[in-house]
N, C-alpha and C positions, 0 to 999 in steps of 0.2 A: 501395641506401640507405647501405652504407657506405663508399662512395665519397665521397656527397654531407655525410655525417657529416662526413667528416674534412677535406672543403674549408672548411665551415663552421667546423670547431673551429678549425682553422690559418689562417686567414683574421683570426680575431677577437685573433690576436697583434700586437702594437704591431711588431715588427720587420720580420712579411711585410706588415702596410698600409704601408708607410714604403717597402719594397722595389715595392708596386703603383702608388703613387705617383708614382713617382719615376722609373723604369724604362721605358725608351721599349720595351720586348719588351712592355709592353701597352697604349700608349696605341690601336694598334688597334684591338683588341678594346671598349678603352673608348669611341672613337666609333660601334664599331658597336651597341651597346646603349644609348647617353648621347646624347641629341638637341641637346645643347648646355650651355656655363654658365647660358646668360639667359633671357629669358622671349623676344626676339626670336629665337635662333636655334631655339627650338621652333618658335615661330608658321612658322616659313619652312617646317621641316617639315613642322607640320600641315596647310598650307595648299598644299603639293603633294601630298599623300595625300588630301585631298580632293576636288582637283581630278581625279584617277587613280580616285575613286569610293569610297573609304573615308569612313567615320566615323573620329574620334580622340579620344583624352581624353590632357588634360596632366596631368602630373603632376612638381609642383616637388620633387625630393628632400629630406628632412631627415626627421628623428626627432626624439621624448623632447625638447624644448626644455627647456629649466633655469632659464627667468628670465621672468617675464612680457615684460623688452623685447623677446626672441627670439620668444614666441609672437605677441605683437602685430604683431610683423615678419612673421610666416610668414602670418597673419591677414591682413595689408596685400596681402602677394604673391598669396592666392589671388584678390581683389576686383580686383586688377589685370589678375590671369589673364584674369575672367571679362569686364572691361571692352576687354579688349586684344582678345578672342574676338569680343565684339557688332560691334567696328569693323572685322573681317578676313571676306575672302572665305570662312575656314573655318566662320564664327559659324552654319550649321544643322546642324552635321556635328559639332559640337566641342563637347565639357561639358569639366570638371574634375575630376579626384581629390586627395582631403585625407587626411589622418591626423589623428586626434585628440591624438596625440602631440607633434602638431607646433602645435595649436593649444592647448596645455599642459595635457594633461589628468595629466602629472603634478603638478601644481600645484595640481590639484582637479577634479572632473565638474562641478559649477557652473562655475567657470572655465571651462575647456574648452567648456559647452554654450552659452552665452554669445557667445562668438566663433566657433562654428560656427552657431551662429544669424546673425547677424553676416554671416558668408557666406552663407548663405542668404537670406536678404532683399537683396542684390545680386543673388545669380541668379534671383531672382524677377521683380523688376523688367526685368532685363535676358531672360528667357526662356529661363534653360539651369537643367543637370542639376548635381547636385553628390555623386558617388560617396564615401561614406568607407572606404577599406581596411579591411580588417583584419590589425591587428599579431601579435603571438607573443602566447599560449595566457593569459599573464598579466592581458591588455587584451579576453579574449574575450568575459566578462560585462559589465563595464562599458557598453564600447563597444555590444551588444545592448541594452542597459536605456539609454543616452544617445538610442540610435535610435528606441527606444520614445516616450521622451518628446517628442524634438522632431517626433515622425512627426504627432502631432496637429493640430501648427500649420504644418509644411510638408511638401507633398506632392512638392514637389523635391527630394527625395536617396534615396537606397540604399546597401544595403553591399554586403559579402562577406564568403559563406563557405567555412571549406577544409575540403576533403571528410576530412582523415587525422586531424582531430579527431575523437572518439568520441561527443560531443557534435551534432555538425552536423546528423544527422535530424531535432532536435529545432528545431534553429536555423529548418532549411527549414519546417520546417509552421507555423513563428512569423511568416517574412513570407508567406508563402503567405495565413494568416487577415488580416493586416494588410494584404496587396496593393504591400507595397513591394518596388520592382524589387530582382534582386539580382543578385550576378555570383558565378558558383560559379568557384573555383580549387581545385589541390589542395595547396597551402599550402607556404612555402619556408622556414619559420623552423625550428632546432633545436629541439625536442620531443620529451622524455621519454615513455617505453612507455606511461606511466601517465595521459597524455592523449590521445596521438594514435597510428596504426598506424603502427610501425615497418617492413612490410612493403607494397613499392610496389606487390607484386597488389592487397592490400587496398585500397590507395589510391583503386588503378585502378577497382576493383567499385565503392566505394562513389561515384565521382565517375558511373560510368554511371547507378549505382541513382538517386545525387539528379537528378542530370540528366532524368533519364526523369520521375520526377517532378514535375520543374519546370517542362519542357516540356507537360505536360497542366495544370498548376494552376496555376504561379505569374505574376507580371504582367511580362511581358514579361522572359526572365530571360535571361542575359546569358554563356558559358561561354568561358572563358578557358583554353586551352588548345592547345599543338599536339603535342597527342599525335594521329594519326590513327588509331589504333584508337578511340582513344572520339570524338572526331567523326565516325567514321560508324556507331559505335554509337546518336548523338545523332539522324544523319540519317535512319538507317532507318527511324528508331521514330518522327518526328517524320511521316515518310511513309507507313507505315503508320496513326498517328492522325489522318491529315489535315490535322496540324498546318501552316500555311501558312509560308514563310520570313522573312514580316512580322512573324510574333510574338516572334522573340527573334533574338538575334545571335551570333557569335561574337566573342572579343577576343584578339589577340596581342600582345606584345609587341616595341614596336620595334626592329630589327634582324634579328629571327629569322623562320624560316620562311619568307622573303620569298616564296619560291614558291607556299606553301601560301596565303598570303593575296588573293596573285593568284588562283588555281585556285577559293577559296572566292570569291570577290567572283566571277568571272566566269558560276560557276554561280547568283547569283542569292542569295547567302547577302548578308543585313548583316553587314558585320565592321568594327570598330574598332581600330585600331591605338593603344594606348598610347604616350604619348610621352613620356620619362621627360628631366628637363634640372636642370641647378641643379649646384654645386661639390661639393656633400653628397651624392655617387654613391657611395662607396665599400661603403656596406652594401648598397645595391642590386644593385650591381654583381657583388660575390663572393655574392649569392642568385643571381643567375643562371650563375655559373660552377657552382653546385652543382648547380645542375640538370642543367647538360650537363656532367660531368665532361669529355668530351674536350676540351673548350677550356683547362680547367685541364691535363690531360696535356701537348698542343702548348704553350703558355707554358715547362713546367716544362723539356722537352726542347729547345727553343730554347735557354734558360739556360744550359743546362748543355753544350750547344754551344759558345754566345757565351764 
């Protein structure tokens, strides 16, 4: 974890994003996690992952928008998403992921729920899914109480929750009663002791404990993950319960584990692969260097090579 600490902290300086930027030592790296600028070089993506037997969900980078014309914008691109989806060979295999962030929930929860309503009545009509993230520790209550309210009037969407919040037991047995899909992660944003567990055993436990739990109760729920101790912590127990492979999925993210995703699809598991695209990669980008520190190591020793 304090590995992942200090990519995070150092990441979030104005001189090392100018240096990631900028620097061909990682545009590599950034193709193999970033599906593209636009919304066509996703689709191209999603739509040979599917053909290969996957599921996938898009998702257009960006955060925290600052102006209503940026959220309305972000608002525009998700209906686009979903419209571009119904017309491609990938449209039974493929939903969407939003952030409320980005549909300006700083700006206000009315705002925000408004325009995420907004999208939803698109993917209604059009017949898909519409996932909301969950952001940092700050946006965790809102975002559960925005989900509360629009859950009544649409039964198309879900969120997530990250297991290293100290909160999240509580989370799970919220959409458990409510029956909305969820997708557990175990959470990549910087977080103080005094919300979430500093320590990645804990992390680990509590992502099996909810897991196991979700898989016996919750509605189809959704784990995101390639850790392979806890997927086959998931699998055993799902096989032991009798729990059948149709009732929930696994989710990776794009680029990683390629192998595992094949190995999981080919024994019969739903998996989705995320597909992340848009110019707004940069915060996504260094969460997933935190995750795997070694990618940050190899970048840093190239450098200092070069």
């Amino acid at each position: 974890m304090l590995a992942r600490s200090l990519i995070l902290r150092t990441s979030a300086m104005k001189p090392v994003e100018k240096l990631v930027r900028n620097s061909f030592m990682f545009r590599g790296l950034v193709k193999r996690f970033i599906a593209g600028d636009n919304l066509d070089q996703a689709l191209v993506v999603a739509e040979d992952l599917v053909a290969r037997g996957f599921h996938t969900s898009l998702d257009y980078l960006g955060e925290n928008t600052k102006t209503e014309a940026e959220a309305l914008a972000a608002k525009a691109t998700y209906i686009q998403m979903l419209q571009r989806i119904a017309a491609s060979p990938c449209a039974p295999r493929t939903n969407i992921s939003i952030k409320l962030t980005q549909c300006g929930l700083d700006l206000g929860d009315d705002y925000a729920v408004e325009n995420y309503r907004e999208v939803l009545r698109e993917a209604e009509k059009l017949g898909n899914f519409v996932r909301v993230d969950m952001e940092a520790s700050d946006y965790t209550e809102r975002t559960i109480q925005i989900m509360g309210r629009v859950w009544e009037d649409h039964k198309n969407t879900g969120t997530v929750l990250q297991t290293y919040l100290y909160r999240t037991p509580d989370d799970v047995e919220l959409m458990i009663r409510l029956g909305m899909r969820t997708r557990l992660v175990k959470g990549a944003y910087l977080e103080p002791a005094t919300v979430a567990h500093p320590e990645k055993s804990k992390v680990d436990d509590a992502y099996i404990t909810l897991g196991k739990r979700m898989l016996e109760a919750a509605n189809y729920p959704a784990f995101a993950t390639q850790d392979e101790k806890i997927i086959s912590a998931l699998t055993v127990h799902a096989q032991e319960q009798g729990i059948s492979q149709d009732k929930f999925e696994f989710q990776m993210l794009y680029g990683i584990r390629r192998d595992l995703q094949d190995r999981l699809k080919d024994q019969g598991y739903n998996v989705r692969v995320y597909i992340p695209f848009g110019d707004m990669w940069y915060p996504y980008f260094t969460r997933r260097l935190a995750e795997r520190p070694a990618n940050a190591l190899f970048i840093a020793k190239s450098l200092f090579k070069g």
